[in-house]
Backbone and ligand atoms as CSV (ligand in chain L), in Angstrom:
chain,resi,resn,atom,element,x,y,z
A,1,UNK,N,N,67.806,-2.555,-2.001
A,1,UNK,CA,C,67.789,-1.716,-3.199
A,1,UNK,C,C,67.029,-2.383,-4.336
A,2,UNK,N,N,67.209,-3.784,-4.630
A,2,UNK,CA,C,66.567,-4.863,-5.601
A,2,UNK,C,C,64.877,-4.597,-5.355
A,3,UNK,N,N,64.882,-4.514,-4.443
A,3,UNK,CA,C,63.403,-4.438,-3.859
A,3,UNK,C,C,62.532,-3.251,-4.172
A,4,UNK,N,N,62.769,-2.230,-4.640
A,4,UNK,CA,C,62.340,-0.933,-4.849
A,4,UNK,C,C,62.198,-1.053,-6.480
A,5,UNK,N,N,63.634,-1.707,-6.878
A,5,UNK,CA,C,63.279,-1.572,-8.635
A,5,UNK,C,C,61.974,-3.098,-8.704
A,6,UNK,N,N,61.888,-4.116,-8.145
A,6,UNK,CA,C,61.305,-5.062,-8.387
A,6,UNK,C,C,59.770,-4.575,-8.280
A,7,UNK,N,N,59.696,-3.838,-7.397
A,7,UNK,CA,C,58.288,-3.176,-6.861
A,7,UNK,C,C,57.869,-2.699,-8.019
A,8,UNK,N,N,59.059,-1.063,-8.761
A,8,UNK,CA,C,58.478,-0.809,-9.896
A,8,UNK,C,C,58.087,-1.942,-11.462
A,9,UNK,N,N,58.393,-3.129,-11.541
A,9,UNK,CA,C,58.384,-3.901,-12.184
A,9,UNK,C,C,57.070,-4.299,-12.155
A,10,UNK,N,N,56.994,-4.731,-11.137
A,10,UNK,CA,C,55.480,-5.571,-11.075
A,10,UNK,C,C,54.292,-4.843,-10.899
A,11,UNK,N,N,54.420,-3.401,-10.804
A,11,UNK,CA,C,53.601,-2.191,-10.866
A,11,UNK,C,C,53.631,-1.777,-12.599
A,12,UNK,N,N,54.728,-2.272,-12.819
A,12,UNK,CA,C,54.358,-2.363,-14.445
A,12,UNK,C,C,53.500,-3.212,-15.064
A,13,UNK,N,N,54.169,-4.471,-14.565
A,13,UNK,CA,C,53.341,-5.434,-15.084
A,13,UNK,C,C,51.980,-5.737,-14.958
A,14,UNK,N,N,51.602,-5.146,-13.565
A,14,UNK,CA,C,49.645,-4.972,-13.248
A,14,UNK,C,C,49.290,-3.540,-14.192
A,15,UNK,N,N,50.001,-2.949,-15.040
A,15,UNK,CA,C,49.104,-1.830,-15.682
A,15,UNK,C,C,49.235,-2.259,-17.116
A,16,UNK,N,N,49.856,-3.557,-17.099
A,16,UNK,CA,C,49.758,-3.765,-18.786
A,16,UNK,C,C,51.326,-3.431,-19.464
A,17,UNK,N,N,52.393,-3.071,-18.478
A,17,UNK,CA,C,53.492,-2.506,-19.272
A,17,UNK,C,C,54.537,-3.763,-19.100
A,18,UNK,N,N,55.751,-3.362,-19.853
A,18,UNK,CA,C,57.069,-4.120,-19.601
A,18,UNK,C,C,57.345,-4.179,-18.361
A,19,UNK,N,N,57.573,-5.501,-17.733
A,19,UNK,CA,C,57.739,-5.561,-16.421
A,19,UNK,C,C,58.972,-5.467,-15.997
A,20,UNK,N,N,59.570,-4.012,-16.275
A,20,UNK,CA,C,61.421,-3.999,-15.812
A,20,UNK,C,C,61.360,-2.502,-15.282
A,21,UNK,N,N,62.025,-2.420,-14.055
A,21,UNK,CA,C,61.656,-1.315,-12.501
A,21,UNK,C,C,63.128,-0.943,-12.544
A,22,UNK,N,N,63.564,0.053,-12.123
A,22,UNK,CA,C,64.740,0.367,-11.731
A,22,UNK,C,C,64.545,1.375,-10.890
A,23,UNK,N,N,65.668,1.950,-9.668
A,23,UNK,CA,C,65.752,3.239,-8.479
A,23,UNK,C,C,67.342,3.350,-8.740
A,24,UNK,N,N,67.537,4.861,-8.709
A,24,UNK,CA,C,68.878,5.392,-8.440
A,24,UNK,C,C,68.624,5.968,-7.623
A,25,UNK,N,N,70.503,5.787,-6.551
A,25,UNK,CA,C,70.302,5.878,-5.425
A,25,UNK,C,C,71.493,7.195,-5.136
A,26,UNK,N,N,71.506,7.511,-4.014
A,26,UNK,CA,C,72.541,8.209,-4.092
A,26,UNK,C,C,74.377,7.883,-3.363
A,27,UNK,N,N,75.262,8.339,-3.329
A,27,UNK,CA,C,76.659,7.463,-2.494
A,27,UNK,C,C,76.042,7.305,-1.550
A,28,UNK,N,N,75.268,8.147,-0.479
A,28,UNK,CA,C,74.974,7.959,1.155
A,28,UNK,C,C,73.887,6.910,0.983
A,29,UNK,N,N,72.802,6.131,-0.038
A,29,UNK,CA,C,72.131,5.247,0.230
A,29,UNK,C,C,70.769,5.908,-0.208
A,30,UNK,N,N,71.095,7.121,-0.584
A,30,UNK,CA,C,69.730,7.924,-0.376
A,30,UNK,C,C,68.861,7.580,-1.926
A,31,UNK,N,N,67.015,7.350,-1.796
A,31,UNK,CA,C,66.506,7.173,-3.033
A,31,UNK,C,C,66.487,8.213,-3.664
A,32,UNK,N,N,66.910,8.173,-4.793
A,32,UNK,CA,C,67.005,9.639,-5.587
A,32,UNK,C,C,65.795,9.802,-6.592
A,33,UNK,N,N,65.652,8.821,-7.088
A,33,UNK,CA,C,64.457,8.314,-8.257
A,33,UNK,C,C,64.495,6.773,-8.472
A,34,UNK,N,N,62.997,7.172,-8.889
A,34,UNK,CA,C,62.487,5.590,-9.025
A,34,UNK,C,C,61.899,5.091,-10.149
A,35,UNK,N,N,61.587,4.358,-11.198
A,35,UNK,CA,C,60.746,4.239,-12.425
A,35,UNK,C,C,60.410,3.166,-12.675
A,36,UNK,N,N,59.973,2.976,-13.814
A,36,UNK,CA,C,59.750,1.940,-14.524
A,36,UNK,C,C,59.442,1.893,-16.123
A,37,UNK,N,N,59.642,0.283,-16.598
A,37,UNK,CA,C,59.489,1.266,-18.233
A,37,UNK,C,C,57.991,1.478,-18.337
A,38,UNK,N,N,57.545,2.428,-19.268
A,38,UNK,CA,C,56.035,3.121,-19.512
A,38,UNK,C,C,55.754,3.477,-21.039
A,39,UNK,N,N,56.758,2.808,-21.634
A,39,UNK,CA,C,56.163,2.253,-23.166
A,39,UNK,C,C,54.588,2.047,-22.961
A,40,UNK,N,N,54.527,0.973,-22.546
A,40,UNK,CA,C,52.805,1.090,-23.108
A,40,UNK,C,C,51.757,2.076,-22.461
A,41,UNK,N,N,52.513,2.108,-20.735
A,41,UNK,CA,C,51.208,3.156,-20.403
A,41,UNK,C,C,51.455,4.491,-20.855
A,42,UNK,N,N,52.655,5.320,-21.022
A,42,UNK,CA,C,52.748,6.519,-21.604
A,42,UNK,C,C,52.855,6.788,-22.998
A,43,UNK,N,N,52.681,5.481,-23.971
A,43,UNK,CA,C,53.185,4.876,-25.515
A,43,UNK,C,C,54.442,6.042,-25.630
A,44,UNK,N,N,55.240,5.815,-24.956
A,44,UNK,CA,C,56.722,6.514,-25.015
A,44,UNK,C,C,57.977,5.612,-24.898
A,45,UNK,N,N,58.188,5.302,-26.190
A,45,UNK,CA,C,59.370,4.126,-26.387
A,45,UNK,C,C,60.525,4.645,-26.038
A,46,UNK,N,N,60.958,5.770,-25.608
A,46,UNK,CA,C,62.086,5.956,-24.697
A,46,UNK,C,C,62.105,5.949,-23.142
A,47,UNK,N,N,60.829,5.640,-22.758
A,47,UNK,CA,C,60.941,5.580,-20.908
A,47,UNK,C,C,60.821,4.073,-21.277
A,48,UNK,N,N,62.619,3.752,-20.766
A,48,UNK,CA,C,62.608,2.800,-20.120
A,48,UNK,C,C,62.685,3.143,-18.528
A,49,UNK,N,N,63.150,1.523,-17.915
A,49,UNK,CA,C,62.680,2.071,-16.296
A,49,UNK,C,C,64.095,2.500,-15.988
A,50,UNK,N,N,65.354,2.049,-16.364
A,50,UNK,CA,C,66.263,3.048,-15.832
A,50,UNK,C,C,66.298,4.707,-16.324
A,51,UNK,N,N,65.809,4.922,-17.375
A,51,UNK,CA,C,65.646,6.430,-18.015
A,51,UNK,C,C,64.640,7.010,-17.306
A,52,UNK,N,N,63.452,6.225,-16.491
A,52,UNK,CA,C,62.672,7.027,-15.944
A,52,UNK,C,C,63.009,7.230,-15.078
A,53,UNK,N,N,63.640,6.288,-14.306
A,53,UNK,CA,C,64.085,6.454,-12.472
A,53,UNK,C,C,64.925,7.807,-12.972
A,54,UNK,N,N,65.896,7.919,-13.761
A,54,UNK,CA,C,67.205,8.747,-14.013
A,54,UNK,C,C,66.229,10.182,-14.140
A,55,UNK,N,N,65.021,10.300,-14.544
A,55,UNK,CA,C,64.312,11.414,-14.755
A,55,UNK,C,C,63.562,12.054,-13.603
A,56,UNK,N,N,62.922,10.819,-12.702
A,56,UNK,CA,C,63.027,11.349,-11.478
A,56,UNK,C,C,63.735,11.698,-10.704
A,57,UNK,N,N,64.645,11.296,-10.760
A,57,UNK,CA,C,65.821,12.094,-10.075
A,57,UNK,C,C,65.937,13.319,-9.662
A,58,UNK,N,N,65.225,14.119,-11.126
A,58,UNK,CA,C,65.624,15.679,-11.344
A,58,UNK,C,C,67.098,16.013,-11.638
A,59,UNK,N,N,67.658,17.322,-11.820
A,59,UNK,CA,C,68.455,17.324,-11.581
A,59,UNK,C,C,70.164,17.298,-10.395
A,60,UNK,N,N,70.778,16.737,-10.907
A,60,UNK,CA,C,71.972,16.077,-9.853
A,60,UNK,C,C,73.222,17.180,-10.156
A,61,UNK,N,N,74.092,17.481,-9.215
A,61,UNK,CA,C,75.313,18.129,-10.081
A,61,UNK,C,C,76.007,16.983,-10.490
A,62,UNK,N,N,76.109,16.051,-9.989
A,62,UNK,CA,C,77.456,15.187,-10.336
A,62,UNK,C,C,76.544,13.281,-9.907
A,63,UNK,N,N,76.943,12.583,-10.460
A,63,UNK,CA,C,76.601,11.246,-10.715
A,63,UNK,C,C,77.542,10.205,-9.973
A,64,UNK,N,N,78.752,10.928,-9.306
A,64,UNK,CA,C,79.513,10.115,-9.061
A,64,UNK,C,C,79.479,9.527,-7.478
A,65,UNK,N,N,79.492,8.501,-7.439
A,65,UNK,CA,C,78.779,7.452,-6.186
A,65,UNK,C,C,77.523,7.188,-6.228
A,66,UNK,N,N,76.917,7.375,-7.382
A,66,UNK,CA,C,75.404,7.169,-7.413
A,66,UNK,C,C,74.991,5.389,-7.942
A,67,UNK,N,N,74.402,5.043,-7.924
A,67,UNK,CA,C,73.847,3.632,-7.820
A,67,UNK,C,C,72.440,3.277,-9.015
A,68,UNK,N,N,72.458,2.722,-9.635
A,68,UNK,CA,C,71.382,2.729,-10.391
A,68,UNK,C,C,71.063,0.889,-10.419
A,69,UNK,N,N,70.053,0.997,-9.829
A,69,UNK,CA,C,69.822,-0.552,-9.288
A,69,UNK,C,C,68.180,-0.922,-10.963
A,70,UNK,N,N,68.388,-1.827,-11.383
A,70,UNK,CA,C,67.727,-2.356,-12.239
A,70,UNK,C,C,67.096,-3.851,-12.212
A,71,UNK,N,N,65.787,-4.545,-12.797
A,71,UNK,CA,C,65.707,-5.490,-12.463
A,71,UNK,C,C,66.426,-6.487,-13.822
A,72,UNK,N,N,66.777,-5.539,-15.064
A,72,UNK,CA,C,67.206,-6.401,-15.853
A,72,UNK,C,C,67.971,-5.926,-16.379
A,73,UNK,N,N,69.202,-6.411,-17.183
A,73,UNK,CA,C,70.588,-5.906,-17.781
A,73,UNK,C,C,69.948,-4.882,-18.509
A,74,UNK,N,N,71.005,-3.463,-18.331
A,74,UNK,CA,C,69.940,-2.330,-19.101
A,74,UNK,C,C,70.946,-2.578,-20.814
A,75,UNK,N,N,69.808,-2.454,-21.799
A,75,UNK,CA,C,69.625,-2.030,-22.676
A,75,UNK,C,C,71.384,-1.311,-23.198
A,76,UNK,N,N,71.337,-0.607,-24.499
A,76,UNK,CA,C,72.072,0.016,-25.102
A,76,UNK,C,C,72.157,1.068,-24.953
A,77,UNK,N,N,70.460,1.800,-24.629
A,77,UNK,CA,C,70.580,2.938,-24.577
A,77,UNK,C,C,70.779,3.460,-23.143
A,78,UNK,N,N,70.168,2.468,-22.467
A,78,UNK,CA,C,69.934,2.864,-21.236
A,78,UNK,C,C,71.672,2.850,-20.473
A,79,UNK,N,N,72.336,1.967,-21.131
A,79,UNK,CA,C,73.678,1.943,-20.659
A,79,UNK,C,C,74.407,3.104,-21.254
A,80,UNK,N,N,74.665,3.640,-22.486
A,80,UNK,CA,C,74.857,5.086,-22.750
A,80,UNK,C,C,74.337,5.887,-22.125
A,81,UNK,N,N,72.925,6.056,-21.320
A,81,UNK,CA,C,72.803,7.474,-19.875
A,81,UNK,C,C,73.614,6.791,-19.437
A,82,UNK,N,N,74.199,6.016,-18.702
A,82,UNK,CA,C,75.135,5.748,-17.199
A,82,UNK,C,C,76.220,6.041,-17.623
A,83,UNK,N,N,76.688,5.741,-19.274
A,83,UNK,CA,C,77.998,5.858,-19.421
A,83,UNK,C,C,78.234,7.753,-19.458
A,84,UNK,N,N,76.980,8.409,-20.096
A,84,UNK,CA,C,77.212,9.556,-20.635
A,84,UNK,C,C,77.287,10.525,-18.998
A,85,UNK,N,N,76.658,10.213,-18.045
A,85,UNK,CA,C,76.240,11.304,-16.610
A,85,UNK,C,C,77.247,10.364,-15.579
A,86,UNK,N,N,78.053,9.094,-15.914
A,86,UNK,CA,C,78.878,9.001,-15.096
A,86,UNK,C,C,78.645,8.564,-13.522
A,87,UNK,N,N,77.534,7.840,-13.903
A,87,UNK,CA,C,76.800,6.639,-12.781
A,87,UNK,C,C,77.721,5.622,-12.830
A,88,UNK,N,N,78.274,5.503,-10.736
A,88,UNK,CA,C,79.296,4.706,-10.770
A,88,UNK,C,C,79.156,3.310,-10.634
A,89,UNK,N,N,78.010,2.677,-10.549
A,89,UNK,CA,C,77.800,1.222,-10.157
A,89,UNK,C,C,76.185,0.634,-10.851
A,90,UNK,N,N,76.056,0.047,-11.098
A,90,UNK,CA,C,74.978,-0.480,-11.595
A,90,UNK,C,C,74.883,-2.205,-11.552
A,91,UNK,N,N,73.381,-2.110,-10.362
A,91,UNK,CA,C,73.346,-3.681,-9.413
A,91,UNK,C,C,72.363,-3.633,-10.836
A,92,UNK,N,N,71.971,-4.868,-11.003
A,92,UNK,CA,C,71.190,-5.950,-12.288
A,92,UNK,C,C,70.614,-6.834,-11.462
A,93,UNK,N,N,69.702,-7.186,-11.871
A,93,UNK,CA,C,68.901,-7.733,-11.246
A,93,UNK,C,C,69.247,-9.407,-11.815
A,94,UNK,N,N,69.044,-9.438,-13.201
A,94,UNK,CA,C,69.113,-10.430,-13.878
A,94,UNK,C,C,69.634,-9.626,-15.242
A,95,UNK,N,N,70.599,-11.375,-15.782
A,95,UNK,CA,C,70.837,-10.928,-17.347
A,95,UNK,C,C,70.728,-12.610,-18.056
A,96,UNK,N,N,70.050,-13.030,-17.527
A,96,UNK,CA,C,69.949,-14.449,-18.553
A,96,UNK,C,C,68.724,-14.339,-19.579
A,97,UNK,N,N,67.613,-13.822,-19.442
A,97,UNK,CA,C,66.657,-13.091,-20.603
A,97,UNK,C,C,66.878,-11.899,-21.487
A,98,UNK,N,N,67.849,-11.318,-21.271
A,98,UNK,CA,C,68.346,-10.198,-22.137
A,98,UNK,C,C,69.519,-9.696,-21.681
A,99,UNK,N,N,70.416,-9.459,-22.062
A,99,UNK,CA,C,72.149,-9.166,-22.184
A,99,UNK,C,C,72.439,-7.485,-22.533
A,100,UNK,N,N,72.082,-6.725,-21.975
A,100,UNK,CA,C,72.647,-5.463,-22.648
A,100,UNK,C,C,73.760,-5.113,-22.592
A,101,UNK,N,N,74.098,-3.835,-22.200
A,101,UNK,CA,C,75.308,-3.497,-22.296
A,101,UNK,C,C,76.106,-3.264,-21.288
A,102,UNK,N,N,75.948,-3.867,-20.347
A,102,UNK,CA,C,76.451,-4.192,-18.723
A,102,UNK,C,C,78.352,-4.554,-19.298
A,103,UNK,N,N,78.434,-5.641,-19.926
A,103,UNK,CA,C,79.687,-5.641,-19.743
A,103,UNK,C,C,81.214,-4.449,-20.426
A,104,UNK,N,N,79.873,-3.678,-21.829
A,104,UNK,CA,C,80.246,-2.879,-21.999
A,104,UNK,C,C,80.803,-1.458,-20.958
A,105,UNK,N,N,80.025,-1.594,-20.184
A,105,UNK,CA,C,80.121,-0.539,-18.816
A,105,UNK,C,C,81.257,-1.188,-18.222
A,106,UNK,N,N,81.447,-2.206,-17.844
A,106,UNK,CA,C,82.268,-2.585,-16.932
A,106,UNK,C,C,83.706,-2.557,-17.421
A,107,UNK,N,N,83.549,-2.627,-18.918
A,107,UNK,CA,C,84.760,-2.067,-19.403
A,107,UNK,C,C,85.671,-0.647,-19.421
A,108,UNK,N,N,84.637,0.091,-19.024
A,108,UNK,CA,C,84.519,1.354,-19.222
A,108,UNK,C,C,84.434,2.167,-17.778
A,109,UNK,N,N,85.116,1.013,-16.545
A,109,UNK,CA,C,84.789,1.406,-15.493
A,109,UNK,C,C,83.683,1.609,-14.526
A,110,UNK,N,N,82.621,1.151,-15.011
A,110,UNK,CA,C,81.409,1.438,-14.238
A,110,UNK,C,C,81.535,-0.083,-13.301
A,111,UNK,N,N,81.029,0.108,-11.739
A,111,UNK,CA,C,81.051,-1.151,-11.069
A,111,UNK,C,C,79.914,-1.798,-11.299
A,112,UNK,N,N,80.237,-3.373,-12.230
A,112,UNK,CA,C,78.590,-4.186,-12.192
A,112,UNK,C,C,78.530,-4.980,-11.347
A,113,UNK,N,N,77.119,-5.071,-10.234
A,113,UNK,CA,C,77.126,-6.038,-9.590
A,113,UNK,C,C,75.827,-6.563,-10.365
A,114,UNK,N,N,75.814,-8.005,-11.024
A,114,UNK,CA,C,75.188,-8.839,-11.031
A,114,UNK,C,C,74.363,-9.763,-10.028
A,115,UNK,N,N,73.216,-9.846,-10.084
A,115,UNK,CA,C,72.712,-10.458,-8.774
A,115,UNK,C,C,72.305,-12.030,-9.103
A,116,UNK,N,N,71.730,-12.128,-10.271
A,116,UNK,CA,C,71.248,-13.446,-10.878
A,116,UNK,C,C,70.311,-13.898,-10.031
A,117,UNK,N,N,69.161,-12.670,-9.970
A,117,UNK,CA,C,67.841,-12.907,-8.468
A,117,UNK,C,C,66.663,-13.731,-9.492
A,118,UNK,N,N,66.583,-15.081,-8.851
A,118,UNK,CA,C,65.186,-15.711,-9.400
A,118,UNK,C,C,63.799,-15.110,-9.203
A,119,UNK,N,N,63.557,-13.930,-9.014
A,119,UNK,CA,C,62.822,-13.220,-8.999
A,119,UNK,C,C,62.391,-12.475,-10.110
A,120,UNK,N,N,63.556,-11.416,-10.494
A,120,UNK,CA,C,63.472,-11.423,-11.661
A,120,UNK,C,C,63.623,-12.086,-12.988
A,121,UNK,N,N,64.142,-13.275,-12.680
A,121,UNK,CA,C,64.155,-14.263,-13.863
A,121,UNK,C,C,63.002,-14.634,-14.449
A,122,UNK,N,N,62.207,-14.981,-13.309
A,122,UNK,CA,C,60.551,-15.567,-13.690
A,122,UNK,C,C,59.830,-14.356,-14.145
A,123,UNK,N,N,60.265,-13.250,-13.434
A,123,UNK,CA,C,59.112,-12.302,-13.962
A,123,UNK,C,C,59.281,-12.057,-15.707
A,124,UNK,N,N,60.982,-11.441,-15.859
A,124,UNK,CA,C,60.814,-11.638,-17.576
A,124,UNK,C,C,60.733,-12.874,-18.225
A,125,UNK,N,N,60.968,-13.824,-17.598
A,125,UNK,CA,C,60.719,-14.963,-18.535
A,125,UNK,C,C,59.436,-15.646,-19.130
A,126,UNK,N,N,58.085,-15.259,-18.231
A,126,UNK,CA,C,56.860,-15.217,-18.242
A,126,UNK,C,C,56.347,-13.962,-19.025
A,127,UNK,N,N,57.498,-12.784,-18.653
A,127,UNK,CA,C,56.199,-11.745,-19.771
A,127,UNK,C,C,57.045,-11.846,-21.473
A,128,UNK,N,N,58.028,-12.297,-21.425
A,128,UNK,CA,C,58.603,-12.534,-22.263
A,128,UNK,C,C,57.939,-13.928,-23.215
A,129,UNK,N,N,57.583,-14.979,-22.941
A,129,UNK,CA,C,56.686,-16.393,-23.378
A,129,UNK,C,C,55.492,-15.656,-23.454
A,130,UNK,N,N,54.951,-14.485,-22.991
A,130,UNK,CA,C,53.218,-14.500,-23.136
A,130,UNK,C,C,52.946,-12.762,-24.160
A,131,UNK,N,N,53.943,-12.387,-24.176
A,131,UNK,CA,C,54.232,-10.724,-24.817
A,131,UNK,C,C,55.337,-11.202,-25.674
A,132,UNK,N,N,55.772,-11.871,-27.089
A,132,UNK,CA,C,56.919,-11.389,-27.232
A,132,UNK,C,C,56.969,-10.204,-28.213
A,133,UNK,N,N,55.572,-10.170,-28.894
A,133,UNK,CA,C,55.953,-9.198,-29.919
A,133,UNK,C,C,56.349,-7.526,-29.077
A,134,UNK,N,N,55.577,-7.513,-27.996
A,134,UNK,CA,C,55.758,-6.324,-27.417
A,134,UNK,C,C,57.069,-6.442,-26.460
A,135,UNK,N,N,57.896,-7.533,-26.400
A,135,UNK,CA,C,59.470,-7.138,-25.666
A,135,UNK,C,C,59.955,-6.943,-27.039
A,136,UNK,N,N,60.129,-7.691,-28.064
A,136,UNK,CA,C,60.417,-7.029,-28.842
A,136,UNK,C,C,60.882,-5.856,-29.879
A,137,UNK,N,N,59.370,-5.383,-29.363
A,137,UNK,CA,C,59.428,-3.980,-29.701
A,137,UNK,C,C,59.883,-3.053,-28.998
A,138,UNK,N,N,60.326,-3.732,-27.481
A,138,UNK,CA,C,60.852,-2.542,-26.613
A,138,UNK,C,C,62.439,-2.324,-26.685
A,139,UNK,N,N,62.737,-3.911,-27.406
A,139,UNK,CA,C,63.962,-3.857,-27.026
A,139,UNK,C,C,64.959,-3.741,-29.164
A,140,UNK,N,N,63.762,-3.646,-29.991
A,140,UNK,CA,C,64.205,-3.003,-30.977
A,140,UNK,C,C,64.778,-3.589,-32.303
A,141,UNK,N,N,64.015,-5.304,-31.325
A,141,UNK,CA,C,64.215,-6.472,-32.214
A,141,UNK,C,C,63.164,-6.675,-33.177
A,142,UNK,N,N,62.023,-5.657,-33.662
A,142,UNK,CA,C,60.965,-6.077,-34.226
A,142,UNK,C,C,61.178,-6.286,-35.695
L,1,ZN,ZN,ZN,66.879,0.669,-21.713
């Protein structure tokens, strides 16, 4: 599952964008949507990559057993969609470069699996040292 959001990551990162990928999946395993964030290539500061995967999706009746796999702790906002449509688990790729609101979810019932994959560590930690004004700006610290 790590592998699909990591893909969209580094497909970010060769077009110039934030290098953070996410796929929601469905209870049976099934890919439902896939994204990535597209701030810079769509200059749309609300597609992050879990909001985009969540958009490919289309529409779902119900969220529950669904999976939303990410390569990095999502965001504030991005954790309000999971909290608001009732996405039951959310794998992370990494949260030692940015902390969102993962534990907030987990308070709130959502299952976090943390992975702490050196994969994604290096990837934000490198676009993070060579971009910061633009993580920055994605993440609202400017
Ligand atoms: Zn987000």
């Amino acid at each position: 599952m790590l592998a699909t959001a990591l893909a969209e990551a580094r497909t970010g990162l060769a077009e110039g964008g934030v290098p953070v990928g996410a796929a929601l999946y469905g209870p049976d395993g099934t890919l439902l949507g896939r994204g990535r964030n597209l701030r810079v290539q769509d200059g749309d500061p609300s597609l992050h990559a879990e909001t985009a995967a969540f958009r490919a999706a289309g529409r779902q009746r119900s969220y529950r057993g669904t999976t939303m796999v990410t390569t990095l702790s999502p965001c504030w906002y991005c954790s309000g969609l999971v909290r608001q449509f009732g996405i039951s688990r959310v794998v992370i790729g990494e949260a030692r470069t940015f902390s969102g609101g993962h534990d907030w979810l987990a308070r709130h019932g959502v299952e976090i699996v943390l992975l702490d994959d050196a994969e994604c560590v290096a990837l934000m930690r490198d676009f993070v040292r060579d971009h910061p004004a633009l993580w920055n700006e994605d993440i609202g610290a400017g």
